[in-house]
ZAPA-336399 format. One record per atom (N, C-alpha, C): residue number from 0; residue in three letters; z, y, x. Coordinates in steps of 0.001 Angstrom, whole numbers. Atoms other than C-alpha are relative to their C-alpha. Example, Ala and Ser with C-alpha at 12.3 -4.5 7.8 and 13.67 -1.06 7.14 Angstrom:
<loses>
<num=0&residuo=ALA&zz=0&yy=-1190&xx=890>
<num=0&residuo=ALA&zz=7800&yy=-4500&xx=12300>
<num=0&residuo=ALA&zz=0&yy=1200&xx=900>
<num=1&residuo=SER&zz=-60&yy=-1190&xx=-820>
<num=1&residuo=SER&zz=7140&yy=-1060&xx=13670>
<num=1&residuo=SER&zz=730&yy=1090&xx=-770>
</loses>
This chain:
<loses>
<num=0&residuo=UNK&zz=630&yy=-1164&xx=594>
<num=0&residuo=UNK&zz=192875&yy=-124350&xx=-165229>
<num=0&residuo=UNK&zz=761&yy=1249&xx=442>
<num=1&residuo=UNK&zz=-807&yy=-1533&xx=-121>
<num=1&residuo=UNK&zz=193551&yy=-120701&xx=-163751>
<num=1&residuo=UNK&zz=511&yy=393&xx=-1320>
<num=2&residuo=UNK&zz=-601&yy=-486&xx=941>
<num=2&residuo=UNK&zz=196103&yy=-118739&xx=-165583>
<num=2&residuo=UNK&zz=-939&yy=1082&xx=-482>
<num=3&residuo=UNK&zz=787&yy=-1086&xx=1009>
<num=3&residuo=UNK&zz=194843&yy=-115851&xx=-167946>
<num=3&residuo=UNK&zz=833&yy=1356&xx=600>
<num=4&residuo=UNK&zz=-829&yy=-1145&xx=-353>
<num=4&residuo=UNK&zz=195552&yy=-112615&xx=-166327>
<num=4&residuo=UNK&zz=-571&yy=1005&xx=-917>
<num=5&residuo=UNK&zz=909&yy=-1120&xx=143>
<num=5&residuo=UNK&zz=194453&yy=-109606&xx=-168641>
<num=5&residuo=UNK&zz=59&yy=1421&xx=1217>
<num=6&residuo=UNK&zz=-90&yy=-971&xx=-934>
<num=6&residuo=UNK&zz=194177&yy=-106951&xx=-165861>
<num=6&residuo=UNK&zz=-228&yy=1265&xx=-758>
<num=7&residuo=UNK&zz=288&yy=-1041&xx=731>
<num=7&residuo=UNK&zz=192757&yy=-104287&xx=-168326>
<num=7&residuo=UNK&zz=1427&yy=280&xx=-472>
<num=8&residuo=UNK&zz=-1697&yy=-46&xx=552>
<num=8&residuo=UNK&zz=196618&yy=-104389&xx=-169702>
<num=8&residuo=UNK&zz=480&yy=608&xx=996>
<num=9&residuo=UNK&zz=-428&yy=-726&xx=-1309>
<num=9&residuo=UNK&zz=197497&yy=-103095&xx=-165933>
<num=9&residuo=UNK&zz=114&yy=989&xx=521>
<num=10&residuo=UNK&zz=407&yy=-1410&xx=-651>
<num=10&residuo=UNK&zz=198268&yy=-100167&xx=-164390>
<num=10&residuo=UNK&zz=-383&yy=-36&xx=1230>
<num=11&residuo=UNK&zz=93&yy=185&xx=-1364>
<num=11&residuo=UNK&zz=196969&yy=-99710&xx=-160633>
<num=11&residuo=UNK&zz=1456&yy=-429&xx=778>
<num=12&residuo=UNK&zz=-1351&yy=666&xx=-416>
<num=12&residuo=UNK&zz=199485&yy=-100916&xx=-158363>
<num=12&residuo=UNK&zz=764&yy=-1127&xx=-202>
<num=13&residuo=UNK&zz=-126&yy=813&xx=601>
<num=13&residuo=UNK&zz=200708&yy=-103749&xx=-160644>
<num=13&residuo=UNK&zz=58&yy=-1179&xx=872>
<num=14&residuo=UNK&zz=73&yy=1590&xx=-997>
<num=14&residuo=UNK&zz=201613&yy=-107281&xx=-158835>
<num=14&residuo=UNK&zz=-816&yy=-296&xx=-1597>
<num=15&residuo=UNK&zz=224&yy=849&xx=313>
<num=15&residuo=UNK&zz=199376&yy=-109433&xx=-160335>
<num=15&residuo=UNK&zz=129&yy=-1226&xx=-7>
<num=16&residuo=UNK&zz=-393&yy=1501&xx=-445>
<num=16&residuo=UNK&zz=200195&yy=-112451&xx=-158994>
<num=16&residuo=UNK&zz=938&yy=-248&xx=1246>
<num=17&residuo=UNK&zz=-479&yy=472&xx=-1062>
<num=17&residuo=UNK&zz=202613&yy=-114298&xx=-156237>
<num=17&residuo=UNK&zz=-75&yy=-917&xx=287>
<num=18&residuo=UNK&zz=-416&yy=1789&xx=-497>
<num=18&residuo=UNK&zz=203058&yy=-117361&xx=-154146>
<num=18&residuo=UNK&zz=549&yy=113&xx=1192>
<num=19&residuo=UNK&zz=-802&yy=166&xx=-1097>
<num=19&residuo=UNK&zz=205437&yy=-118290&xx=-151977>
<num=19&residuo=UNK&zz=-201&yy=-1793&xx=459>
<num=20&residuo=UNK&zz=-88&yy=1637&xx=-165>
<num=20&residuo=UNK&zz=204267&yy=-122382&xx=-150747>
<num=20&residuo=UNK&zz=1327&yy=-175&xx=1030>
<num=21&residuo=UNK&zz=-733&yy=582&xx=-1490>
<num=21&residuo=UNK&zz=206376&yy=-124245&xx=-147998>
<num=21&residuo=UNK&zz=-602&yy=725&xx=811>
<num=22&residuo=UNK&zz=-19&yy=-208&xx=-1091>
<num=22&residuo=UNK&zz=207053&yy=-123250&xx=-145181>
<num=22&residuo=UNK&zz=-1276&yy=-1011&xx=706>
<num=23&residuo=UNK&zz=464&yy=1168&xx=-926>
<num=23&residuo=UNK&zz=203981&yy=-125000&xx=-142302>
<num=23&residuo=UNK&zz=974&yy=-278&xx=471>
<num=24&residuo=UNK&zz=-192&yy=622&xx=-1189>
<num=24&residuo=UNK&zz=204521&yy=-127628&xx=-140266>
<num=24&residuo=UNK&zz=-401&yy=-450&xx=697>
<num=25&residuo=UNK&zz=658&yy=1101&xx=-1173>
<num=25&residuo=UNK&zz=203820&yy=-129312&xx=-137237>
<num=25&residuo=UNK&zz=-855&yy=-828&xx=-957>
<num=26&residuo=UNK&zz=870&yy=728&xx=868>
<num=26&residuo=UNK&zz=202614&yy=-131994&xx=-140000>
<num=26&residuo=UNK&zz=-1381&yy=446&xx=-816>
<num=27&residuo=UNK&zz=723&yy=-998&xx=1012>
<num=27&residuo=UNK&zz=200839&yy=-129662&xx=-142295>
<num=27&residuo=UNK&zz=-1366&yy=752&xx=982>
<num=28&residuo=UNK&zz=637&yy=-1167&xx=-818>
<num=28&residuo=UNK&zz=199094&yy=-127313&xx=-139189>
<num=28&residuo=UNK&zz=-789&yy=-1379&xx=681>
<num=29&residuo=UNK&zz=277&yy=879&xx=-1189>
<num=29&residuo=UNK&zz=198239&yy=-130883&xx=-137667>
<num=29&residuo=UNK&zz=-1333&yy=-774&xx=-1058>
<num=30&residuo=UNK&zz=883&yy=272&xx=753>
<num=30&residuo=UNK&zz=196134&yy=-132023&xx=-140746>
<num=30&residuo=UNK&zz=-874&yy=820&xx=-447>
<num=31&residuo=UNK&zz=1007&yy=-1135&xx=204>
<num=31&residuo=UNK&zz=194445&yy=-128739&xx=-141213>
<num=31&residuo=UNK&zz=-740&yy=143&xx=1217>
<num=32&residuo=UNK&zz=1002&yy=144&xx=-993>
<num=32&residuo=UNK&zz=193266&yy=-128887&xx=-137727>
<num=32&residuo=UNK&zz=-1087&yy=-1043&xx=-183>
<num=33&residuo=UNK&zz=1141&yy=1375&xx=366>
<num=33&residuo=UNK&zz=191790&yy=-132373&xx=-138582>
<num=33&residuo=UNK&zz=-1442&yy=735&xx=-1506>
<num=34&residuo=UNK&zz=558&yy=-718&xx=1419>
<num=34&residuo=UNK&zz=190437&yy=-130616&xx=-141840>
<num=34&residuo=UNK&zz=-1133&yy=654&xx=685>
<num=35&residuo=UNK&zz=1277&yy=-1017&xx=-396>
<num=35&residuo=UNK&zz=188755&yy=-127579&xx=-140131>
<num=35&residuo=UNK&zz=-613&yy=210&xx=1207>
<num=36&residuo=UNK&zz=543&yy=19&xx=-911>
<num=36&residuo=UNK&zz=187898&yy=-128662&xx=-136982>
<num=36&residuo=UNK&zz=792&yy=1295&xx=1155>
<num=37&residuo=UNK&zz=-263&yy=-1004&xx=-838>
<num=37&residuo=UNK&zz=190080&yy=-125870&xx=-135346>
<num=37&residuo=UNK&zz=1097&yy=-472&xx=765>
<num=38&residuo=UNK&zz=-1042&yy=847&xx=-558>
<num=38&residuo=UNK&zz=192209&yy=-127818&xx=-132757>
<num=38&residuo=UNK&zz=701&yy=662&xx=1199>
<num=39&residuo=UNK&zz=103&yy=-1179&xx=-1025>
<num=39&residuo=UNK&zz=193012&yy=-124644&xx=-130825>
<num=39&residuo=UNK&zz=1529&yy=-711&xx=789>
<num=40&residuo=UNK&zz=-1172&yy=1325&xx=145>
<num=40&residuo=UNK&zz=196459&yy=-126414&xx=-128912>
<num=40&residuo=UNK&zz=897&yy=1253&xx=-493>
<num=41&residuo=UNK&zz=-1197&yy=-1464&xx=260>
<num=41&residuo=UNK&zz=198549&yy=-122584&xx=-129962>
<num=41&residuo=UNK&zz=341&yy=-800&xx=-1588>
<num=42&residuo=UNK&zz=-361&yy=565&xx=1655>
<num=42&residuo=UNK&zz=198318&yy=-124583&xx=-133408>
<num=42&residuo=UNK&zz=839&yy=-1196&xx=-46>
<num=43&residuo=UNK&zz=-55&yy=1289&xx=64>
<num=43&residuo=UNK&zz=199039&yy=-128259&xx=-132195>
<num=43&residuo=UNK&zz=1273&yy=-372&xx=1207>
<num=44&residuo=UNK&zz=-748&yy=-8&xx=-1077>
<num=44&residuo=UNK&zz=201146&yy=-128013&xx=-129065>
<num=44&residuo=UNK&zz=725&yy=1104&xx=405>
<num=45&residuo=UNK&zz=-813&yy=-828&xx=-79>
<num=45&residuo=UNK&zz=204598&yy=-126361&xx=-129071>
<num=45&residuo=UNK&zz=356&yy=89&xx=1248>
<num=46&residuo=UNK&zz=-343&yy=-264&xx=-1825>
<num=46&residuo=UNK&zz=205032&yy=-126156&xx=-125183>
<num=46&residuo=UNK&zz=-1303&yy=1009&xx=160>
<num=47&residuo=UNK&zz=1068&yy=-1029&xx=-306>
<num=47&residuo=UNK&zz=201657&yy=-124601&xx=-125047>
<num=47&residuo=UNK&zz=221&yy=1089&xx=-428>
<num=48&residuo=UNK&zz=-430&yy=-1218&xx=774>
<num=48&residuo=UNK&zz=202854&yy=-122025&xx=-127822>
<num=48&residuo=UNK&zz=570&yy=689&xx=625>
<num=49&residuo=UNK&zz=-1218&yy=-224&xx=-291>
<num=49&residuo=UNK&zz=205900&yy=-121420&xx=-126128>
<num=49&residuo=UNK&zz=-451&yy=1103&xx=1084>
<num=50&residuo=UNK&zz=242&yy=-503&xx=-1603>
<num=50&residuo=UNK&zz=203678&yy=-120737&xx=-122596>
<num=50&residuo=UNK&zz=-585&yy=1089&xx=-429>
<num=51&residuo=UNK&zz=1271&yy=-1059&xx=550>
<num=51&residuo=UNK&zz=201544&yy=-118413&xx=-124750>
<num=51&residuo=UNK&zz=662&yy=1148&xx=-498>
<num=52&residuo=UNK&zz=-512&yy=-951&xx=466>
<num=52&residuo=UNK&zz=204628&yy=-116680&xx=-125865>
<num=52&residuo=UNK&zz=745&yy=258&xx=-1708>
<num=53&residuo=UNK&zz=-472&yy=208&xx=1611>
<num=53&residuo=UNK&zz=205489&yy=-117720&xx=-129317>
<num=53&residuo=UNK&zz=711&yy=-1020&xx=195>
<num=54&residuo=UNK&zz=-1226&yy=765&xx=98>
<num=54&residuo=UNK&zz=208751&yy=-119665&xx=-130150>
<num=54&residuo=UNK&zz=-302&yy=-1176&xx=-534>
<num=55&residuo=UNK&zz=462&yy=919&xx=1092>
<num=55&residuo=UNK&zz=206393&yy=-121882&xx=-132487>
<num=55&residuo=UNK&zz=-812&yy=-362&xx=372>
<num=56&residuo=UNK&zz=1503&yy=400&xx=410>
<num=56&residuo=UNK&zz=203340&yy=-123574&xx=-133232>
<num=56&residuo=UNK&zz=-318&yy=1333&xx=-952>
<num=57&residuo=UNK&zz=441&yy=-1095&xx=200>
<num=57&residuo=UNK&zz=201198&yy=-120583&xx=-134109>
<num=57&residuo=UNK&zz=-826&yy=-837&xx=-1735>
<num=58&residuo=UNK&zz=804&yy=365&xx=949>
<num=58&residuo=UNK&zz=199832&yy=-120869&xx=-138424>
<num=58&residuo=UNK&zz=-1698&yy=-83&xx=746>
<num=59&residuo=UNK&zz=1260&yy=-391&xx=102>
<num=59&residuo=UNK&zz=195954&yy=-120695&xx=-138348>
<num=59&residuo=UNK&zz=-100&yy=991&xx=-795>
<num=60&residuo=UNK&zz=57&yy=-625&xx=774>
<num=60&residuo=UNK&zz=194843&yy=-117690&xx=-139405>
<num=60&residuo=UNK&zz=-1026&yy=-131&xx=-1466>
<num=61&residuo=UNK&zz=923&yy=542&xx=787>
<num=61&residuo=UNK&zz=192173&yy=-119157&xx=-141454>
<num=61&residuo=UNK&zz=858&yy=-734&xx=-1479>
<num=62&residuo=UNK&zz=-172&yy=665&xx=716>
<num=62&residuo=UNK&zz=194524&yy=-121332&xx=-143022>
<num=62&residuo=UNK&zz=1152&yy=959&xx=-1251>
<num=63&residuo=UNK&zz=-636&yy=-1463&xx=438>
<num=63&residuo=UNK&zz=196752&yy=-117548&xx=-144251>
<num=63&residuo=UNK&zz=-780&yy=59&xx=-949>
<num=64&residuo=UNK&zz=1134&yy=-451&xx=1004>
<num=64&residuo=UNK&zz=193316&yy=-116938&xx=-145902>
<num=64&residuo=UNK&zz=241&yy=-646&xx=-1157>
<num=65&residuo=UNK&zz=-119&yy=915&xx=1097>
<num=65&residuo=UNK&zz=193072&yy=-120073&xx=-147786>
<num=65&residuo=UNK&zz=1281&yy=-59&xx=-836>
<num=66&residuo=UNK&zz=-581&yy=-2&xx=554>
<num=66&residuo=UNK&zz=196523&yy=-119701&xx=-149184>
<num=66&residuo=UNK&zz=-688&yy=1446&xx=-976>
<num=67&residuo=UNK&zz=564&yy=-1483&xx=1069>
<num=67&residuo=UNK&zz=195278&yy=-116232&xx=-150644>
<num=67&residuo=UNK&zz=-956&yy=-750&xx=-994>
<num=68&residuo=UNK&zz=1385&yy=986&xx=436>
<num=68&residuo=UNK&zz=192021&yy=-118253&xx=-151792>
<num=68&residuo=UNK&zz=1092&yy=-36&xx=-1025>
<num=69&residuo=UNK&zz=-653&yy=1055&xx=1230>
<num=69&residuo=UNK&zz=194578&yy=-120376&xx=-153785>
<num=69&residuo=UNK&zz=604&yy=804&xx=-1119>
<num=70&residuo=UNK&zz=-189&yy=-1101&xx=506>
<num=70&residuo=UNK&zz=196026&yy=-117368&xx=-155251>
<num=70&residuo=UNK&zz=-637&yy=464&xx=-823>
<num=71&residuo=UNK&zz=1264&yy=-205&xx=764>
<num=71&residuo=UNK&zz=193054&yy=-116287&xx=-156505>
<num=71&residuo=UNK&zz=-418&yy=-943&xx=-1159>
<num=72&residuo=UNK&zz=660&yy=998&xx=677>
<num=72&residuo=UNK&zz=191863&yy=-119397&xx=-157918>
<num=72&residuo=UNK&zz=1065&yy=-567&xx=-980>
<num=73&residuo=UNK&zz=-1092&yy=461&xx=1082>
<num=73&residuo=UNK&zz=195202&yy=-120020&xx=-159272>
<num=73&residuo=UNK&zz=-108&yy=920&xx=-1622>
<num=74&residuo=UNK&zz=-163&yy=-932&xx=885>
<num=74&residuo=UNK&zz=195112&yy=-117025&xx=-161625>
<num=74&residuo=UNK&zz=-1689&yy=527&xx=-677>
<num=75&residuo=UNK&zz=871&yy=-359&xx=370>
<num=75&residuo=UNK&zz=191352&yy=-116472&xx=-162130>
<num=75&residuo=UNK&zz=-1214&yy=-1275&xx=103>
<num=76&residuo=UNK&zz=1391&yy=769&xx=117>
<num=76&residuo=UNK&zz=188271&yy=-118672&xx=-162751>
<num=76&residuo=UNK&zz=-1107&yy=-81&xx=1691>
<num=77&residuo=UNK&zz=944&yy=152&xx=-992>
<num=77&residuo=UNK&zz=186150&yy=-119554&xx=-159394>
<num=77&residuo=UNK&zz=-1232&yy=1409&xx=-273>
<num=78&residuo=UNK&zz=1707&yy=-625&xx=248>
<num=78&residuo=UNK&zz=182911&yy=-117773&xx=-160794>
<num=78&residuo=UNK&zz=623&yy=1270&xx=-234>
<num=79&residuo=UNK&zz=-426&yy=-1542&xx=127>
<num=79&residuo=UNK&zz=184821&yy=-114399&xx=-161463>
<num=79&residuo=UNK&zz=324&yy=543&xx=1205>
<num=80&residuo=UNK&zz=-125&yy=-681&xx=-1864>
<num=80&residuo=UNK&zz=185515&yy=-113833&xx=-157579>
<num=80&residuo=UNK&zz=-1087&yy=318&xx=104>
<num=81&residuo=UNK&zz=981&yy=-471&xx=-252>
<num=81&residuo=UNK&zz=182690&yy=-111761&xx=-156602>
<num=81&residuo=UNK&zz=153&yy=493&xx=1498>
<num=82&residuo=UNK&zz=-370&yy=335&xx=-1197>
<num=82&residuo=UNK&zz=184434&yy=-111275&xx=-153027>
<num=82&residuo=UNK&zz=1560&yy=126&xx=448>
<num=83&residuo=UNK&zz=-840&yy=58&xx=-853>
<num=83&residuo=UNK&zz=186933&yy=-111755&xx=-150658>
<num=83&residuo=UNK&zz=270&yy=125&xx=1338>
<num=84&residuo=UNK&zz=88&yy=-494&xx=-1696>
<num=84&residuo=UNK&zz=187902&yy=-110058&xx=-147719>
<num=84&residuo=UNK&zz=1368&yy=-262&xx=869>
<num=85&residuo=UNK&zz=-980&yy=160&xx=-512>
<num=85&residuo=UNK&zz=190708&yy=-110384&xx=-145015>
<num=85&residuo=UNK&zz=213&yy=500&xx=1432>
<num=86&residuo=UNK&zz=42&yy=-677&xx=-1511>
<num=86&residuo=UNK&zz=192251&yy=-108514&xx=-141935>
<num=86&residuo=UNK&zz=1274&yy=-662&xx=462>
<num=87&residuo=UNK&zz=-1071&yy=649&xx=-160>
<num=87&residuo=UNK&zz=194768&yy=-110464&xx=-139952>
<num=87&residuo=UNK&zz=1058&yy=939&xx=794>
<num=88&residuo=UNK&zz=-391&yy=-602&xx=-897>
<num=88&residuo=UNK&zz=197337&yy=-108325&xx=-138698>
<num=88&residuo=UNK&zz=1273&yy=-342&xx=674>
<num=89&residuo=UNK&zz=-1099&yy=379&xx=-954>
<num=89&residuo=UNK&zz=200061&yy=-110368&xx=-136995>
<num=89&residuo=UNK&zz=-343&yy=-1439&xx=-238>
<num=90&residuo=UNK&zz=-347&yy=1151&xx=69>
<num=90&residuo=UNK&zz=201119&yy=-113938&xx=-136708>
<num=90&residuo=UNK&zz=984&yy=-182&xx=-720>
<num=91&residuo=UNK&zz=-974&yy=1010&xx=361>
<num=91&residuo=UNK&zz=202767&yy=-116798&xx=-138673>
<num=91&residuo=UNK&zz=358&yy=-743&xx=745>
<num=92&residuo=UNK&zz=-438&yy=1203&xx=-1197>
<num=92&residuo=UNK&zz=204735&yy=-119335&xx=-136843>
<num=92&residuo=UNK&zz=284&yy=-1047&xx=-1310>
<num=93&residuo=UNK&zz=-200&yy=1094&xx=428>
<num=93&residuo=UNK&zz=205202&yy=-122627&xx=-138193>
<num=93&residuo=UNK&zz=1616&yy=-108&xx=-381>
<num=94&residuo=UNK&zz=-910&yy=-421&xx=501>
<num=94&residuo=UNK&zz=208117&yy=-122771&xx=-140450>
<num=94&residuo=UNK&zz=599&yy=1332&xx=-357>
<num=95&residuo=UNK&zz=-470&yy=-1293&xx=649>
<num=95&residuo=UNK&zz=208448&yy=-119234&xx=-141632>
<num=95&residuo=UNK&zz=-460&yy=-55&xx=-1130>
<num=96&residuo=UNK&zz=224&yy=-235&xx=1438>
<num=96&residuo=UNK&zz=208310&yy=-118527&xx=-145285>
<num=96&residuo=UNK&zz=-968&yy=988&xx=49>
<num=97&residuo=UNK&zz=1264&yy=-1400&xx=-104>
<num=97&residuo=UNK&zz=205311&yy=-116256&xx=-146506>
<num=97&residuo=UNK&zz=-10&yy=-27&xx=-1521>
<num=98&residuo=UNK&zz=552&yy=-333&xx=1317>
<num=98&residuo=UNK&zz=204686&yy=-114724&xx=-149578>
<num=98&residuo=UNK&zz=-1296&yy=874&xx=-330>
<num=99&residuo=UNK&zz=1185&yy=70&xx=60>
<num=99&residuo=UNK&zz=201386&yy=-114184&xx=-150683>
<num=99&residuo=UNK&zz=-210&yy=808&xx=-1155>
<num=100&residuo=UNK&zz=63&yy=-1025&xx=1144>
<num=100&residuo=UNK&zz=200490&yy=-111204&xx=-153513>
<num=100&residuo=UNK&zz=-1186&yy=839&xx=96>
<num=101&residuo=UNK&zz=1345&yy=-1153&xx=574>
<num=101&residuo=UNK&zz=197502&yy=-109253&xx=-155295>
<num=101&residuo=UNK&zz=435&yy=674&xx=-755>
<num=102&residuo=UNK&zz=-828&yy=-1422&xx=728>
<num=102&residuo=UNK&zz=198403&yy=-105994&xx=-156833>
<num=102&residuo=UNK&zz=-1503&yy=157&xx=-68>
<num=103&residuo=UNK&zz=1248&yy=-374&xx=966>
<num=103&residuo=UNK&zz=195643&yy=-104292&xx=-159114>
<num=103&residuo=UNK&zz=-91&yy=1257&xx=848>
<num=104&residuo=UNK&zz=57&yy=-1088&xx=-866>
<num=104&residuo=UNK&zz=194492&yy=-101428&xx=-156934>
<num=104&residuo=UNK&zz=-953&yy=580&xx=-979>
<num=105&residuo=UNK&zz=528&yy=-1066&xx=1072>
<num=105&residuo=UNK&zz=191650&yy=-100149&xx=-159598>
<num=105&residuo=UNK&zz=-754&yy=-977&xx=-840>
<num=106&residuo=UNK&zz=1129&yy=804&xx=1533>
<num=106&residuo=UNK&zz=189461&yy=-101348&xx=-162624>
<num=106&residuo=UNK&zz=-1430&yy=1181&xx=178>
<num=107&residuo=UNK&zz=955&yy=-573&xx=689>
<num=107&residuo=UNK&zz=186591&yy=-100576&xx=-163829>
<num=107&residuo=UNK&zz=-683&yy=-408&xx=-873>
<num=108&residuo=UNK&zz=493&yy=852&xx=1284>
<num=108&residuo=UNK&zz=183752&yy=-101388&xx=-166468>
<num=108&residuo=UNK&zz=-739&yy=-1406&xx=875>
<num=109&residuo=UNK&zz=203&yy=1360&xx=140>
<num=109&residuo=UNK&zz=182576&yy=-104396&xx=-164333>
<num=109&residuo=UNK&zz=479&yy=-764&xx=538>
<num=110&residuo=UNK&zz=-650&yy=641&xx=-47>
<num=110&residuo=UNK&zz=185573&yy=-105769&xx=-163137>
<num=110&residuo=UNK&zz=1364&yy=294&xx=1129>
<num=111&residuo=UNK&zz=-1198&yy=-191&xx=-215>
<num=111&residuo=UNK&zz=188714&yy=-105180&xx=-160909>
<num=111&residuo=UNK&zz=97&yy=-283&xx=1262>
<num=112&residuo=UNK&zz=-8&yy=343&xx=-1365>
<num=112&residuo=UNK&zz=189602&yy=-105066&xx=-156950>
<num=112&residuo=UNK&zz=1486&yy=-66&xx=484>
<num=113&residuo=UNK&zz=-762&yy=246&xx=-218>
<num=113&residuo=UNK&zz=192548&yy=-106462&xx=-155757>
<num=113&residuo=UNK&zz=853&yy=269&xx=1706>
<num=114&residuo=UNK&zz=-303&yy=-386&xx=-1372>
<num=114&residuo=UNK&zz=194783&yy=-105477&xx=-152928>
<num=114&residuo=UNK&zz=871&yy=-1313&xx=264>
<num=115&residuo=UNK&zz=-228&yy=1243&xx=-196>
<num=115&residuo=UNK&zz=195840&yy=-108792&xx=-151180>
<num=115&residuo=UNK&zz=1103&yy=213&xx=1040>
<num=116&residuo=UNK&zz=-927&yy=-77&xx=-799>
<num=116&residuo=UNK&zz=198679&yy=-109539&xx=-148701>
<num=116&residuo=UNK&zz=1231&yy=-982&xx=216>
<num=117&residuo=UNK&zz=-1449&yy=1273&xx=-96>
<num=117&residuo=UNK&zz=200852&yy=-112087&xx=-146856>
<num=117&residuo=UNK&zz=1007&yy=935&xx=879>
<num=118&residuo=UNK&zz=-1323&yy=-642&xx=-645>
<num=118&residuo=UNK&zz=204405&yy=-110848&xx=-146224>
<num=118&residuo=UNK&zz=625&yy=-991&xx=579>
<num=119&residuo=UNK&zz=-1142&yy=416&xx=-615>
<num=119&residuo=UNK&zz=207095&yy=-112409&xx=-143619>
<num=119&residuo=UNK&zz=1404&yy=133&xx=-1089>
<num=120&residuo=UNK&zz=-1552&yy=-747&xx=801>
<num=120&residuo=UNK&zz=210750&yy=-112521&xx=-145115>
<num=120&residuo=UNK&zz=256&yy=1218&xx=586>
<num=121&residuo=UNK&zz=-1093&yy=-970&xx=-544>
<num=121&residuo=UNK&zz=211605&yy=-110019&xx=-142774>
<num=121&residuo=UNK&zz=-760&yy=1437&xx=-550>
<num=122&residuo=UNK&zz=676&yy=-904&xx=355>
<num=122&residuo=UNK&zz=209158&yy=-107645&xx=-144450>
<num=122&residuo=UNK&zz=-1541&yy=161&xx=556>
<num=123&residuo=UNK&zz=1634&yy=142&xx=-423>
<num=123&residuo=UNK&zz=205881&yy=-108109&xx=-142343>
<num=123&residuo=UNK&zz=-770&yy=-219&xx=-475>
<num=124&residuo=UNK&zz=914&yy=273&xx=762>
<num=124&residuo=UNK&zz=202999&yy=-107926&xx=-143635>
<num=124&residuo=UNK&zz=-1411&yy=-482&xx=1417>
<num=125&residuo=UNK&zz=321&yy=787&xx=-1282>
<num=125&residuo=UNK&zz=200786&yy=-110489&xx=-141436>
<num=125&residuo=UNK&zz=-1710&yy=118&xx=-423>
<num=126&residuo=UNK&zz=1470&yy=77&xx=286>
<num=126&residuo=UNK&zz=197709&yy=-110177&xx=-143148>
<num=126&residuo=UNK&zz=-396&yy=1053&xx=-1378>
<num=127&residuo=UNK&zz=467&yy=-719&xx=1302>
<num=127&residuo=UNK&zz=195751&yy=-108011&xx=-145703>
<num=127&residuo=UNK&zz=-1024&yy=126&xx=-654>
<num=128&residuo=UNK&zz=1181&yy=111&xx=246>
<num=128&residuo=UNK&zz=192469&yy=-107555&xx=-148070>
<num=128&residuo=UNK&zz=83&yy=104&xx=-1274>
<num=129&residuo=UNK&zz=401&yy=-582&xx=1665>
<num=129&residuo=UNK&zz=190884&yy=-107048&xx=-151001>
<num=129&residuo=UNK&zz=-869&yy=-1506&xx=-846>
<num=130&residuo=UNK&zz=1034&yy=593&xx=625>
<num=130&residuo=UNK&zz=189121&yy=-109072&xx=-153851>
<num=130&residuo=UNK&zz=-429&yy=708&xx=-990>
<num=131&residuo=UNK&zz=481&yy=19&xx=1156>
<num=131&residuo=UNK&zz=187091&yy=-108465&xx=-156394>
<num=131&residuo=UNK&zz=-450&yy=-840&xx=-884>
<num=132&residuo=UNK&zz=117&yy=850&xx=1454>
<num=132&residuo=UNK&zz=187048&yy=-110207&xx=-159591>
<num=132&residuo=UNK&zz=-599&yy=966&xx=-1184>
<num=133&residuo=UNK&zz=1250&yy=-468&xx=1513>
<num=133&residuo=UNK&zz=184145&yy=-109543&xx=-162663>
<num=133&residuo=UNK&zz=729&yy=-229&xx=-1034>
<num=134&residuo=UNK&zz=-707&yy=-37&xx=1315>
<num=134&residuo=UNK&zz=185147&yy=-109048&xx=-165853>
<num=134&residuo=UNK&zz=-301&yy=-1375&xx=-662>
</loses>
C-alpha cells in the first residue's frame, strides 16, 4: 500500500519523496533486457560499451524511468497519477548509485505536479520530469 503523503501540508519546493535502490548490474541490466525486449549490446556488452566510450555497461534509460514510476507508486495510489513525463539528460553506468526525488513544484484545487529527478553522487542530474497526481 502507497504511503500517505498530504501534499496540501507542503510548501512548493518541498522533497516529497526519495529513493536511492542498488546500484545496476550486469545481472540486473541483463534481466531487464530479457523483460523489455531492449537488448541494445551498450546495455549487455562491456567491451562494446567501452568501444562506444563508456567505462560501463550503459543503465537503460527506460529502466531510470521505471525507478521514478516506483517512486510514484510507492508514495501515491496508481489511479491518482494523471501523468508522467521524462527528459533524459545524461547517462547511468552500471554500478553507480542514483537517487531518485519528487519535490512539490505547485498545487492546486485538482491536484499537484511534481518535479521529478535522478541525481548521480557526484551531483548530476541524469534525468528529469514532472508528474501529476489528483487529489
Amino acid at each position: 500500500m502507497p504511503r500517505a503523503v498530504d501534499l496540501a501540508a507542503l510548501a512548493p519546493g518541498a522533497l516529497v519523496a526519495q529513493f536511492s535502490p542498488e546500484p545496476s548490474t550486469r545481472e540486473s541490466l541483463a534481466a531487464y533486457a530479457q523483460a523489455s525486449g531492449d537488448s541494445n549490446p551498450l546495455h549487455l556488452d562491456r567491451d562494446f560499451a567501452r568501444q562506444a566510450g563508456f567505462d560501463n555497461l550503459v543503465v537503460h534509460g527506460m529502466l531510470g524511468m521505471a525507478q521514478l514510476g516506483r517512486l510514484l507508486i510507492d508514495h501515491f495510489a496508481a489511479e491518482r497519477l494523471r501523468s508522467f513525463e521524462v527528459r533524459f539528460e545524461g547517462v547511468i553506468l552500471a554500478g553507480q548509485p542514483v537517487t531518485y526525488r519528487a519535490r512539490l513544484q505547485e498545487t492546486s484545487p485538482h491536484g499537484a505536479r511534481l518535479a521529478l529527478e535522478a541525481v548521480l553522487e557526484s551531483g548530476t542530474r541524469v534525468i528529469s520530469g514532472t508528474a501529476l497526481i489528483s487529489t
